[in-house]
TORKOL-59780 format. One record per residue (C-alpha): residue number from 1; z, x negated, y. Coordinates in pm, 1 decimal, always signed. Example, Ala and Ser with C-alpha at 12.3 -4.5 7.8 and 13.67 -1.06 7.14 Angstrom:
residues 2
<atom><num>1</num><Z>+780.0</Z><X>-1230.0</X><Y>-450.0</Y></atom>
<atom><num>2</num><Z>+714.0</Z><X>-1367.0</X><Y>-106.0</Y></atom>
This chain:
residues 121
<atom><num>1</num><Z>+0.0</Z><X>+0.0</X><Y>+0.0</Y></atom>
<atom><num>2</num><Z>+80.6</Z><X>-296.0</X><Y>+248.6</Y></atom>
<atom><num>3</num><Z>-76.9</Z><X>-567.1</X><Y>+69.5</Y></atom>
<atom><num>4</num><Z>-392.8</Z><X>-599.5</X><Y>+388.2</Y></atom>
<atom><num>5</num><Z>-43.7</Z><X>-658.1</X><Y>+619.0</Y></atom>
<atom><num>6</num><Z>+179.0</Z><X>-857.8</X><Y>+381.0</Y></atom>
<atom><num>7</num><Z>-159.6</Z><X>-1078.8</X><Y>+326.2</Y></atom>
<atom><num>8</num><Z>-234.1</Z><X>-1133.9</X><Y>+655.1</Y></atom>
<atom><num>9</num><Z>+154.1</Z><X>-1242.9</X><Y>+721.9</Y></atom>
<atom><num>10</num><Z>+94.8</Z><X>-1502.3</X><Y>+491.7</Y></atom>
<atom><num>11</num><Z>-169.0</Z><X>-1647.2</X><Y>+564.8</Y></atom>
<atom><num>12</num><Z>-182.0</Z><X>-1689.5</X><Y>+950.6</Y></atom>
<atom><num>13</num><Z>+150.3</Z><X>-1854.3</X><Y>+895.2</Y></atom>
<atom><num>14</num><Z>+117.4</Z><X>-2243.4</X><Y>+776.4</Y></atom>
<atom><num>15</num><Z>+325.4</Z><X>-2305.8</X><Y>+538.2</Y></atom>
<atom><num>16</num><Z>+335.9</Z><X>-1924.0</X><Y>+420.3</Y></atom>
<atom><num>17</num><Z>+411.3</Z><X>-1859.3</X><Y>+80.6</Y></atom>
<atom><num>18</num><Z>+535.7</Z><X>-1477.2</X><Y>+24.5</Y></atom>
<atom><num>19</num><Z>+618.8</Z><X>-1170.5</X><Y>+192.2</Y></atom>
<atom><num>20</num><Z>+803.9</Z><X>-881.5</X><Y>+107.7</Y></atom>
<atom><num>21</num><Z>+901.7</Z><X>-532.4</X><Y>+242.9</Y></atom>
<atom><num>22</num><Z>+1163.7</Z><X>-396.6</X><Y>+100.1</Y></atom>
<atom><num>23</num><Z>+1478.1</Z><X>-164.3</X><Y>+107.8</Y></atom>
<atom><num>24</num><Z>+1829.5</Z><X>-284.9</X><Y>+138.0</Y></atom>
<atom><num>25</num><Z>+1937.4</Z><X>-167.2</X><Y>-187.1</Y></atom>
<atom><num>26</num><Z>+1696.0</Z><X>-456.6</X><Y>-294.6</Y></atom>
<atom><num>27</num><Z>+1414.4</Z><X>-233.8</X><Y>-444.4</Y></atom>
<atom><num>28</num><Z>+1057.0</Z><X>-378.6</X><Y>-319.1</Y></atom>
<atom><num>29</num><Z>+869.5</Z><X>-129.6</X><Y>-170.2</Y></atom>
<atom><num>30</num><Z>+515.2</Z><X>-422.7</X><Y>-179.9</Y></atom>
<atom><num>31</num><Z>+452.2</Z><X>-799.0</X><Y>-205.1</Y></atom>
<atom><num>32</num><Z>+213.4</Z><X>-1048.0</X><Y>-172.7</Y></atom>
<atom><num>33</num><Z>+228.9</Z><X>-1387.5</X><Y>-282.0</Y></atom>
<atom><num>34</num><Z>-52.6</Z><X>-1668.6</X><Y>-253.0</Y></atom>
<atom><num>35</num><Z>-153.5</Z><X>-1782.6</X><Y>-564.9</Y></atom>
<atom><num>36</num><Z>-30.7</Z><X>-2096.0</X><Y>-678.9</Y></atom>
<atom><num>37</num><Z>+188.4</Z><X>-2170.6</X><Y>-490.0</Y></atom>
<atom><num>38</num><Z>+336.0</Z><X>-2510.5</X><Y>-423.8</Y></atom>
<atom><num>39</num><Z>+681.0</Z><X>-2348.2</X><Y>-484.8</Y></atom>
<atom><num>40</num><Z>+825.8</Z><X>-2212.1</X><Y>-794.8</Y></atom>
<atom><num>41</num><Z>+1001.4</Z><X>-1878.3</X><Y>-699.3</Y></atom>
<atom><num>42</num><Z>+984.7</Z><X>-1479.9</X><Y>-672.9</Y></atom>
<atom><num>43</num><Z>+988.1</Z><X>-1332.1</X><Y>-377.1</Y></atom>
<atom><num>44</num><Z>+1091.1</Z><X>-981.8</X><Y>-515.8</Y></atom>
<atom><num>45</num><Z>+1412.9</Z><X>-1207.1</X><Y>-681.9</Y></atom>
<atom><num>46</num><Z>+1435.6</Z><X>-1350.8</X><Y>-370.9</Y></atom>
<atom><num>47</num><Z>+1425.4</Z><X>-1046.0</X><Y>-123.3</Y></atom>
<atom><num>48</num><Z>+1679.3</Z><X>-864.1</X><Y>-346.4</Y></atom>
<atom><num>49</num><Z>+1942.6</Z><X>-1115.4</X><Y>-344.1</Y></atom>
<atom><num>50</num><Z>+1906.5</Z><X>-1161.2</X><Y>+25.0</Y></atom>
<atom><num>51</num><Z>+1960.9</Z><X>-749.4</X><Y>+85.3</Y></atom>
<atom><num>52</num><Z>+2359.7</Z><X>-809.7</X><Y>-37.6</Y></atom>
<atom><num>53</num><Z>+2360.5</Z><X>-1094.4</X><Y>+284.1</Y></atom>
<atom><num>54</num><Z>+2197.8</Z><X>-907.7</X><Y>+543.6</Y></atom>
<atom><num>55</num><Z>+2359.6</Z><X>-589.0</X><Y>+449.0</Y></atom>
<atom><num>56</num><Z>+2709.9</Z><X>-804.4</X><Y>+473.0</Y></atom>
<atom><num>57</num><Z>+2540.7</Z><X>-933.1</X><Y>+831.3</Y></atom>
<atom><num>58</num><Z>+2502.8</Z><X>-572.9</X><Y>+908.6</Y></atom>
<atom><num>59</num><Z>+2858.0</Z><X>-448.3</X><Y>+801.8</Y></atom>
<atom><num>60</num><Z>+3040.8</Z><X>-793.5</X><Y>+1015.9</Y></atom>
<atom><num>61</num><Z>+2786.7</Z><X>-711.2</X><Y>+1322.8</Y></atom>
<atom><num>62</num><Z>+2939.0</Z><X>-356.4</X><Y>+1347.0</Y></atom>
<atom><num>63</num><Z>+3287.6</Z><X>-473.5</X><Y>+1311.4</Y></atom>
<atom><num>64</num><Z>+3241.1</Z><X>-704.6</X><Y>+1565.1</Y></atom>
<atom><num>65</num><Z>+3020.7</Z><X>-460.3</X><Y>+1773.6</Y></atom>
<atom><num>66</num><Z>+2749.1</Z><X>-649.7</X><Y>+1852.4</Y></atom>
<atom><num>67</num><Z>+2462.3</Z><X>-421.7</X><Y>+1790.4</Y></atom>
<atom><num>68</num><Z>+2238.9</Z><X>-435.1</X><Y>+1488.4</Y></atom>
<atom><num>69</num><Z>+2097.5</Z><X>-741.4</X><Y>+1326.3</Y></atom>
<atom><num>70</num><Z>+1753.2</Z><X>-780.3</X><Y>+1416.5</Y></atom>
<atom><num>71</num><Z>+1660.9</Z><X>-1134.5</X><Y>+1269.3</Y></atom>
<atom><num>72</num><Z>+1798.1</Z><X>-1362.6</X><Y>+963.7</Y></atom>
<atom><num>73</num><Z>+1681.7</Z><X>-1690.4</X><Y>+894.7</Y></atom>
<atom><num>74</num><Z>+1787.6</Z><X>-1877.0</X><Y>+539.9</Y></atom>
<atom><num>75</num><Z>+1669.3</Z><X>-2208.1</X><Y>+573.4</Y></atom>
<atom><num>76</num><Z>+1702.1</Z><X>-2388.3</X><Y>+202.8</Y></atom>
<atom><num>77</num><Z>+1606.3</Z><X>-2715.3</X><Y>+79.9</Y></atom>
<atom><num>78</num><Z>+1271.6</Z><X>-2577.6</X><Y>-102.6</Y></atom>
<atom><num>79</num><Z>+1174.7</Z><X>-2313.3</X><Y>+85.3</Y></atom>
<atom><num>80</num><Z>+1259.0</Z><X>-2093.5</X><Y>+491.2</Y></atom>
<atom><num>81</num><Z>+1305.4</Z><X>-1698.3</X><Y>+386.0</Y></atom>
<atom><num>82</num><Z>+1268.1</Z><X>-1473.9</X><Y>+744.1</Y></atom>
<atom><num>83</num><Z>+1374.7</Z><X>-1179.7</X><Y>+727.4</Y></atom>
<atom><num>84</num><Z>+1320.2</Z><X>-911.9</X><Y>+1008.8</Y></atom>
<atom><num>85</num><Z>+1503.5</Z><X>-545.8</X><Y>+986.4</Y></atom>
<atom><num>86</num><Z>+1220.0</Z><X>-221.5</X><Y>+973.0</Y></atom>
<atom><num>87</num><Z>+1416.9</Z><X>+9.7</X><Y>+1018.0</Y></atom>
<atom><num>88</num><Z>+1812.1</Z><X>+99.9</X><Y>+885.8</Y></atom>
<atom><num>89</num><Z>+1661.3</Z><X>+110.8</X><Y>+573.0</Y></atom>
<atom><num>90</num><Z>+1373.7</Z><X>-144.6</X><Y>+505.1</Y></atom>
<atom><num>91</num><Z>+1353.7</Z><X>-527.7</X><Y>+595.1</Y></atom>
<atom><num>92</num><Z>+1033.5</Z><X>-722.1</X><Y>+609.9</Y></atom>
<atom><num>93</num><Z>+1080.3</Z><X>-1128.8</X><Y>+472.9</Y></atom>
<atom><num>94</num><Z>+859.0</Z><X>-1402.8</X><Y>+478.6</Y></atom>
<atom><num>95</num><Z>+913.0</Z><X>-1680.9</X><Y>+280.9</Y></atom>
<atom><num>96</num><Z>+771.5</Z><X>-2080.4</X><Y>+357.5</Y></atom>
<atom><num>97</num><Z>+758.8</Z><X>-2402.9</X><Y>+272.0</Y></atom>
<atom><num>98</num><Z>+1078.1</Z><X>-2621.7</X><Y>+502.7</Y></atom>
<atom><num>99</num><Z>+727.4</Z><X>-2757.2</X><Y>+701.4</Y></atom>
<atom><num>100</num><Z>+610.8</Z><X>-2379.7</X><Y>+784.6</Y></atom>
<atom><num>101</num><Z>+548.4</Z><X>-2260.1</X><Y>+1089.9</Y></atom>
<atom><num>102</num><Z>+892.2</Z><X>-2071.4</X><Y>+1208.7</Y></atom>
<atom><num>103</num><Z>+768.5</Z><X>-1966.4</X><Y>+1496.2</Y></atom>
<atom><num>104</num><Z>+433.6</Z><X>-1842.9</X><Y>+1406.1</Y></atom>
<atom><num>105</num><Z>+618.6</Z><X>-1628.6</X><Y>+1125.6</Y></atom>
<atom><num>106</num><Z>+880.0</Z><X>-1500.8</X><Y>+1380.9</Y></atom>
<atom><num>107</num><Z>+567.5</Z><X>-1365.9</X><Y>+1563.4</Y></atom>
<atom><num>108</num><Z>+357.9</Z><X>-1262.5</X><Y>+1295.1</Y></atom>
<atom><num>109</num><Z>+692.7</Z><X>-1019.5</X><Y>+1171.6</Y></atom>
<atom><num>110</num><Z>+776.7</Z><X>-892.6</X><Y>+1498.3</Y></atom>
<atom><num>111</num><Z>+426.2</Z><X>-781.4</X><Y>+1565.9</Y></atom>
<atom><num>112</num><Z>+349.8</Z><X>-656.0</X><Y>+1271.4</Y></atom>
<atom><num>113</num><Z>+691.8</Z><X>-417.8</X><Y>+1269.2</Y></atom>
<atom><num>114</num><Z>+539.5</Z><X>-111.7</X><Y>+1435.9</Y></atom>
<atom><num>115</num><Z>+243.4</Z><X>-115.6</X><Y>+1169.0</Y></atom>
<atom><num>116</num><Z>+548.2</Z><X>-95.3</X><Y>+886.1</Y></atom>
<atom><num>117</num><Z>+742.1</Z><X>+162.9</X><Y>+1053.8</Y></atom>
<atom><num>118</num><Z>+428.6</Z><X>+364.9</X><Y>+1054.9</Y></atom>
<atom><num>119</num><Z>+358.0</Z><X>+350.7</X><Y>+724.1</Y></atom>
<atom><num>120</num><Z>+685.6</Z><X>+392.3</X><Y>+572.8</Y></atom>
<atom><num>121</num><Z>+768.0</Z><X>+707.9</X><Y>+781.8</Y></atom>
């Protein structure tokens, strides 16, 4: 369903490996993921266990009442995961090789956030 988006993530960012939308209960709603890849990993494994952290984010963010979570960055010795909150239900996440382009993935998510919204209402 989002594979045209998720692909196009991917591949404008260097470095790009995988991208994921998915709810925070950890259940992937699409993916895409270049084929071999330089990396050994899977994104869906990947965006679940990341859903318990930035639902943990979420939960410390309202205690401290700070306003929602927009952004998460894991940066990891094999590979950058991005993830960028949809909605109060769905998360976007790109993952990259440490060299990636950050920046250019920030972008390419933040952009690319209306398109998602739009499709999952």
């Amino acid at each position: 369903m989002f594979q045209t988006l998720l692909k196009e993530v991917v591949d404008n960012v260097d470095g790009g490996l995988a991208t994921t939308v998915m709810d925070f209960e950890g259940i992937a709603v699409d993916t895409y993921a270049k084929p071999n890849a330089p990396v050994d990993f899977d994104i869906n494994t990947i965006g679940a266990e990341f859903s318990v952290v930035l639902k943990a984010i979420q939960r410390a963010s309202q205690m401290l009442e700070s306003g929602e979570p927009a952004e998460v960055t894991i940066q990891a010795e094999k590979v950058i995961t991005l993830i960028r909150v949809v909605s109060d239900i769905y998360f976007v996440a790109i993952t990259m090789t440490p060299g990636g382009n950050l920046g250019k993935a920030r972008y390419m998510l933040r952009t690319r956030v209306p398109a998602l919204l739009k499709e999952l209402s």
